[in-house]
C-alpha positions as CSV (number, residue, x, y, z in Angstrom):
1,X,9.5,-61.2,26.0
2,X,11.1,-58.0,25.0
3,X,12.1,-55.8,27.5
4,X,11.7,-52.4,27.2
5,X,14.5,-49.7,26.6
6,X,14.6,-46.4,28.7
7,X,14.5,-43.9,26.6
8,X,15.8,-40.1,28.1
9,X,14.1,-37.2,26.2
10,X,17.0,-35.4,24.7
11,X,17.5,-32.0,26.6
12,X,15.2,-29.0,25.7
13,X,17.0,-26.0,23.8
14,X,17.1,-23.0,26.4
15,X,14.6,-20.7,25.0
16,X,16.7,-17.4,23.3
17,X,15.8,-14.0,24.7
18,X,14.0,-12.1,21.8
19,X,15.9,-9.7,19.4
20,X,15.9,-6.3,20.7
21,X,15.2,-4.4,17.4
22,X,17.2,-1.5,16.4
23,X,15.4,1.9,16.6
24,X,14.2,3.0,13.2
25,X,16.3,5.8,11.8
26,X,14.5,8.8,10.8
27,X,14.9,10.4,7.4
28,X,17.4,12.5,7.4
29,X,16.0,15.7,4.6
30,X,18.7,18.2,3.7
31,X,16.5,21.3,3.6
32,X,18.3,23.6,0.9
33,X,17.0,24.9,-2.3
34,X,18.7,22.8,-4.3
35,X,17.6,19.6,-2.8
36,X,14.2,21.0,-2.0
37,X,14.0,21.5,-5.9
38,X,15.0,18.2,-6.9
39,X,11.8,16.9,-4.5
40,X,9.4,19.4,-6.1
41,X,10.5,17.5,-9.5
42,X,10.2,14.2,-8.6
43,X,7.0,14.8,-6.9
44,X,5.5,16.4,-10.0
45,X,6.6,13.3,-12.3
46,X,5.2,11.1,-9.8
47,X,2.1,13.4,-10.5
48,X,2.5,13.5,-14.2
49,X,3.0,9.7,-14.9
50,X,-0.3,8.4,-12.8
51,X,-2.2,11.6,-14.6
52,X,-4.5,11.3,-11.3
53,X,-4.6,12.7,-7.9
54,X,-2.5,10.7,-5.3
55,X,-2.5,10.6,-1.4
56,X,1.0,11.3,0.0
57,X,2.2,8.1,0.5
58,X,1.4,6.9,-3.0
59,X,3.4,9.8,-4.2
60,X,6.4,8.7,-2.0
61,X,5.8,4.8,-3.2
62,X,5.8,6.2,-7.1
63,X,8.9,8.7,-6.8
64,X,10.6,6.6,-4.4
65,X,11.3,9.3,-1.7
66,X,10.3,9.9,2.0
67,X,6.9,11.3,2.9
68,X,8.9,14.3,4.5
69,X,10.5,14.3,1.0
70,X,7.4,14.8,-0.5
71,X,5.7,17.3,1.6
72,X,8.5,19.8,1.0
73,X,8.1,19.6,-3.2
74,X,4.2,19.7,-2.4
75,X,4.9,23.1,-0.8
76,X,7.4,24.3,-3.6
77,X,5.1,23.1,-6.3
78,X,1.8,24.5,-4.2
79,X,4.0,28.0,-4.0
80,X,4.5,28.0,-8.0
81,X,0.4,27.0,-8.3
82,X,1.5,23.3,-9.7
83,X,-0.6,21.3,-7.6
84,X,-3.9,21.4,-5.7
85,X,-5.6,19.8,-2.8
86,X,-8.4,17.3,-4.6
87,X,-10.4,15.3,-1.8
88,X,-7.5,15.1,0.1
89,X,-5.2,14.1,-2.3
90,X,-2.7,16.1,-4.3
91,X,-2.9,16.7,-8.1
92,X,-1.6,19.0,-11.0
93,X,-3.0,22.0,-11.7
């Protein structure tokens, strides 16, 4: 007969306390004409290049800015009568 073998279960792993995430950072927006400007341009590309009316975000996913970003050329362009309010979207005049 064989005899049998004790066999110790190796030691569990202590369980690790989970990550404390880091608190997003807000966009910082430098609100000056200039900047402000630049915004209002690459909203209206944005515009221009999908030649349809786009929700917010999209605008922020095609010119690659901030949502805040955005709403601040949305208000220069709205001011020069560039855009307009479609269904809740924006598009060019």
């Amino acid at each position: 007969m064989t005899e049998k073998k004790e066999v110790k279960a190796a030691p569990k792993a202590a369980k690790k306390a989970p990550a404390k995430k880091a608190p997003a950072k807000k966009a910082v927006v430098a609100v000056n004409a200039e900047n402000v400007g630049f915004k209002a341009g690459d909203v209206y590309n944005a515009l221009a290049a999908e030649d349809k009316a786009l929700s917010v975000t999209e605008i922020a996913k095609a010119a690659n800015i901030s949502t805040e970003e955005v709403y601040l050329g949305i208000g220069w362009l709205f001011k020069e009568g560039k855009v307009k309010g479609e269904e809740g979207k924006v598009a060019l005049a």
